[in-house]
C-alpha positions, 0 to 999 in steps of 0.5 A: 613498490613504495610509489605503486602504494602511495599511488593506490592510496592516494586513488582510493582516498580520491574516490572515495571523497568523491563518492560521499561528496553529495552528504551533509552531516549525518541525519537523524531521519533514519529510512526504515523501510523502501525504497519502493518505486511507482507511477512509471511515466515517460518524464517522471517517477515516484519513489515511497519510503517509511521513516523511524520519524517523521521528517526530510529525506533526500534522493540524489540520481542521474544518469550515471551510478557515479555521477548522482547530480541532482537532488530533490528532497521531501518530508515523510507523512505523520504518525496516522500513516505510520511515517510513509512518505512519497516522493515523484521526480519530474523533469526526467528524460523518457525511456532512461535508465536513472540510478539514485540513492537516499542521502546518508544511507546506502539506499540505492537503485535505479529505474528506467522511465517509460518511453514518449509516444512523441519520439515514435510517431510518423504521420505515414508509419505511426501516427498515433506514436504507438511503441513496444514496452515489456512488463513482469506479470505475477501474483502471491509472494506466500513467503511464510513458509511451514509447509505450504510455501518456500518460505521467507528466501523467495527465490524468485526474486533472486532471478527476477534481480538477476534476469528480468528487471532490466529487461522490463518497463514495470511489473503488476502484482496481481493480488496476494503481495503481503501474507499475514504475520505479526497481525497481533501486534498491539498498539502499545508497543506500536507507540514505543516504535513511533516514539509516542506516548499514548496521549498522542494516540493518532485518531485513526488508531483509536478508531482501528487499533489493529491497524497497526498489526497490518503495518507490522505485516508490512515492515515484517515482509520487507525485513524478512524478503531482503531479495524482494526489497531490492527488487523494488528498488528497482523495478515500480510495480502495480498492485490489486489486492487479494484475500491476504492483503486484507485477511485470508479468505475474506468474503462478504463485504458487500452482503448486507447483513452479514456477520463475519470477523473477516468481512468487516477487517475489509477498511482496516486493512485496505487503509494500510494497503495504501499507505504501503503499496497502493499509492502506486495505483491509479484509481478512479476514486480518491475519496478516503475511507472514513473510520469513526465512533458511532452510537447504537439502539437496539432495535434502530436503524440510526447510526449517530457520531458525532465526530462525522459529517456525512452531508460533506462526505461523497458517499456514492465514491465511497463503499458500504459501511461496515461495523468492526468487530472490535476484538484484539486479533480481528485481522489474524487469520485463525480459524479458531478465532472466528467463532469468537464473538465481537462487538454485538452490532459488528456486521456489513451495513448498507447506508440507506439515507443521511438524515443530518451530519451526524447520522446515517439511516442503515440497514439492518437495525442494530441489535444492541445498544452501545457504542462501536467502531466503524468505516465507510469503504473505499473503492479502490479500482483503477486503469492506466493505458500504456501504447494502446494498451489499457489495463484495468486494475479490479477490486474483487474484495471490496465489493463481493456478495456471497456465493451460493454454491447451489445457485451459481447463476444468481445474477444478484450475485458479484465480485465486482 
């Protein structure tokens, strides 16, 4: 009995050396939130994580979950992207299963890369190496519960971990992933969480506080679904935003003239989708969305910042522009809260002309004097093909006119 205990001590004591043989000394770049994989591709993978500071972080994977044998490291983005970062690992094998975990932390999962259409073709069979593959098709976590939903258990997930994750390719999730909570969150206790004083306010969240309510959102789902956090750490995922990726029931955003709290939350919002989730997504246009400062006269149809230069800007890549409404709970979907007035100028404005770097011809007029926060959109649509198949990932928010319910023919009128 004395050498069958030596024995399993001396084994246990052996694996585990070898199971922590890959880290170094503890790091002080802690990963708050993800992994998240993305951009499937038959040699690569991308993996997103969000740090309590900005700094490096390293993967280690293979193909056996006990033989992690390679590494790869990379540095996490700035403050303005709430300290996300993206990583893409090349040079892997196609259709593979892959095991990986974050250095120093017990981050773990694993991917399947997607297959080659070399290893299929047959000049007589299969010219085109044309190939099976399977994906997971889906839309609207809604996990807050109070009555209207299952609640923050998700228990879709748990079948989805358990009997579809190895089962498929990768998984779409058509619109409605995030649902609003912890959109209040104000900037102050935003800086306390990234360690910053509020001299170092980044720029981006001077121009858009509530931003960082959007951010909060994300953080708060993630902790919250640990189930739907372990789901993509496995499974990389597309993604097209809904009404609650931006605010419930948004609409209007491309109605010129248009004054709507929720219409004109459309940037802020969609500029924190893709620090989260959309830089899994192909899109056909990559140019940013622009937030500045911008000065009003009543009565004028010019817009000034003199922080812009819209000659250097490709504005017909870019959406319309919208004037925020500027109050503290602009992206908290309260319906009592949208009778509440905003910044006077807050509406959806067309760009009717660059006059110079620093001003726009807009329409309509202003109808106040002052100052005002506001952004030029992003287009956010895209496509990727897998075998011969072509999927086309749409943007219904950014875009869309208002219906007119007594007129549903109006051919003025789009989605799109």
């Amino acid at each position: 009995m004395k050498f069958l205990l030596t024995t399993s001590l001396i084994l246990c004591l052996y694996l585990g050396g070898q199971s922590l043989a890959q880290d170094a000394a503890p790091t002080a770049i802690r990963v708050t939130e993800g992994p998240l994989l993305g951009r499937p591709g038959a040699d690569s993978m991308s993996l997103w994580v969000r740090t309590e500071r900005q700094g490096e972080v390293t993967v280690f994977y293979g193909k056996e979950a006990g033989k992690l044998n390679l590494s790869t490291s990379f540095t996490t983005r700035g403050p303005e992207h709430d300290y996300t970062g993206l990583l893409t690992i090349d040079n892997l094998s196609p259709n593979t299963r892959y095991h990986y975990r974050i250095a120093d932390h017990q981050l773990q999962g694993s991917f399947r890369t997607m297959p080659r259409a070399e290893d299929y073709r047959n000049p007589a069979g299969n010219p085109e190496g044309l190939f099976n593959f399977r994906f997971e098709f889906a839309c609207g976590n809604n996990p807050k519960g109070g009555g209207d939903s299952v609640g923050p258990t998700l228990p879709i997930f748990d079948t989805l971990n358990a009997k579809v994750r190895d089962q498929i390719h990768f998984a779409i999730l058509n619109g409605d992933w995030l649902y609003e909570t912890r959109r209040d969150y104000p900037p102050s206790e935003w800086l306390h969480q990234v360690g910053l004083s509020a001299d170092k306010t980044p720029r981006l969240v001077e121009k858009a506080p509530t931003i960082v309510g959007v951010w909060q959102n994300y953080k708060d789902l993630l902790h919250r679904g640990r189930n739907l956090a372990e789901w993509h750490r496995h499974m990389p995922t597309y993604y097209t935003a809904d009404d609650h990726e931006l605010i419930n029931d948004i609409y209007g955003t491309a109605e010129t003239g248009y004054v709507n709290r929720r219409a004109v939350f459309r940037d802020i919002a969609t500029r924190a989708w893709f620090d989260y989730l959309a830089w899994a997504n192909p899109v056909k246009h990559d140019t940013p969305a622009w937030f500045g400062s911008a000065d009003f006269k009543k009565g004028s149809d010019i817009l000034t910042d003199k922080e812009a230069d819209f000659t250097r800007m490709n504005l017909s890549n870019m959406a319309n522009l919208h004037v925020h409404w500027g109050t503290p709970t602009a992206g908290v979907p309260d319906a009592s809260l949208d009778a509440e007035p905003g910044n006077p100028n807050s509406a959806v404005y067309d760009i009717v002309k660059v006059l110079g770097p620093n001003k726009l011809k807009v329409s309509p007029a202003a109808k106040a004097s002052g100052q005002a926060s506001y952004s030029i959109g992003r287009r956010c649509y895209g496509k990727f093909t897998v075998s011969n198949c072509d999927f086309f990932l749409l943007d219904t928010r950014s875009h869309r006119s208002l219906h007119n319910v007594d007129k549903p023919d109006n051919p003025e009128a789009t989605m799109l």
